[in-house]
N, C-alpha and C positions, 0 to 999 in steps of 0.2 A: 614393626620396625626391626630393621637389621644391628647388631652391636655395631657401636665405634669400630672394633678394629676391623672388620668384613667391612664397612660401607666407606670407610675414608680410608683404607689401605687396597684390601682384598680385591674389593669390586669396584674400587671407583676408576676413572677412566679419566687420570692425569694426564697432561699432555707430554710424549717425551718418555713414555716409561713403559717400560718392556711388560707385557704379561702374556701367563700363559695362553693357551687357547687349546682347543680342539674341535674340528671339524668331523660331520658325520653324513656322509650321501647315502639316501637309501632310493629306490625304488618302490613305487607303490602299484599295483595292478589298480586300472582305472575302476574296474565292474568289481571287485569284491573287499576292495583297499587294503590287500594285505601287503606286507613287507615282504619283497620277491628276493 
C-alpha cells in the first residue's frame, strides 16, 4: 500500500487538477530490442 499523502494527493487522479507528467519515446530495434 501506498501512504495517504502519495495516493490521495500525489497520484490520485482528481478530476479538474493539474499534475505533472512526463512523456518518454524510445525506439526499439525489432530483431535484437535494444534502445536505438
Amino acid at each position: 500500500m501506498l501512504p495517504e499523502k502519495i495516493s490521495n494527493d500525489l497520484c490520485s487522479l482528481n478530476p479538474k487538477e493539474m499534475k505533472a507528467t512526463l512523456s518518454i519515446f524510445m525506439e526499439i530495434d525489432a530483431q535484437t530490442s535494444k534502445v536505438l
